[in-house]
C-alpha positions in Angstrom: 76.2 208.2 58.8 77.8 204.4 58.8 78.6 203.8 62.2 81.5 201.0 63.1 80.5 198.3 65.7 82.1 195.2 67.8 80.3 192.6 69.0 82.2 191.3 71.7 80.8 187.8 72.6 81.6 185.4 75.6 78.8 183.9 77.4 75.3 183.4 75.7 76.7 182.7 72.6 73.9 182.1 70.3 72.1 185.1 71.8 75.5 187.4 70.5 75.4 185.6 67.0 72.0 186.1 66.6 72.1 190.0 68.0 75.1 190.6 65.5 72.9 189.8 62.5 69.8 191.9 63.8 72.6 194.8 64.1 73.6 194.7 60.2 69.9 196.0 59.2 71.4 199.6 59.9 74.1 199.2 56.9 76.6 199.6 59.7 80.2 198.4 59.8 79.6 195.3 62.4 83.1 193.5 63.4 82.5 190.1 65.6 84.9 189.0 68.4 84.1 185.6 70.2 86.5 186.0 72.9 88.2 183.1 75.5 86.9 179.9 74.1 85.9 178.6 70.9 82.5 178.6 69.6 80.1 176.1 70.7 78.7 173.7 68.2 74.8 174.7 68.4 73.0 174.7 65.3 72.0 178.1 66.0 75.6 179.2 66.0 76.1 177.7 63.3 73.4 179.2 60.9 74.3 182.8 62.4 78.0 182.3 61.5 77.1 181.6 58.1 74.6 184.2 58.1 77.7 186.5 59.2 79.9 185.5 56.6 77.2 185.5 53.4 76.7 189.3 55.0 80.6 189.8 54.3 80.7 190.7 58.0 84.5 189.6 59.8 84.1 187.6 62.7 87.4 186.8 65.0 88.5 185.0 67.8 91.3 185.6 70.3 91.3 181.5 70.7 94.1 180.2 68.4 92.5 176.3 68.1 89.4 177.6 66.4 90.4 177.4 62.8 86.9 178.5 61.5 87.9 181.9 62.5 90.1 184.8 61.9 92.8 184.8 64.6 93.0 188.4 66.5 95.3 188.4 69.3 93.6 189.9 72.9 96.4 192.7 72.7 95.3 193.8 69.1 91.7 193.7 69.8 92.8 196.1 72.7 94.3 198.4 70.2 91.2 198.3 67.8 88.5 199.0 70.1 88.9 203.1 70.4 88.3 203.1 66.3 84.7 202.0 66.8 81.8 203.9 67.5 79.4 201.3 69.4 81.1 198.0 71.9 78.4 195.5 72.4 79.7 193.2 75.1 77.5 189.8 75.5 
């Protein structure tokens, strides 16, 4: 049975990124929010967002300024959280 995830990531960025890609080698539905600030730029960040996107996996941010992302206001990500089955919070 598919299962639906978020990935809720704040601090330890990198560590989130990199934990959200482990997570898609269960075929899963995996949905990333980076939440209250914009995503550092690590290399490490940066080859687990790309490694995000070339899964087709939908990564958002509640931060307006960073473009990169999809744009998901705190208040809808509120109302999406009961449809998942799993909330990892980094």
């Amino acid at each position: 049975m598919v299962k639906k995830i978020a990935v809720l990531v704040r601090d330890r960025q990198e560590e989130a990124l990199r934990m959200a890609v482990g997570v898609t080698l269960k075929d899963d539905v995996i949905d990333v929010y980076v939440l209250d600030r914009t995503v550092d730029a690590t290399e490490g960040n940066t080859l687990n967002i790309e490694t995000l996107r070339e899964l087709d996996m939908r990564i958002w941010t509640n931060v307006p300024e960073d473009a990169d992302l999809e744009f998901c206001s705190t208040e809808e990500l509120a109302n999406r959280l009961p449809g998942y089955d799993h909330i990892l919070a980094y």
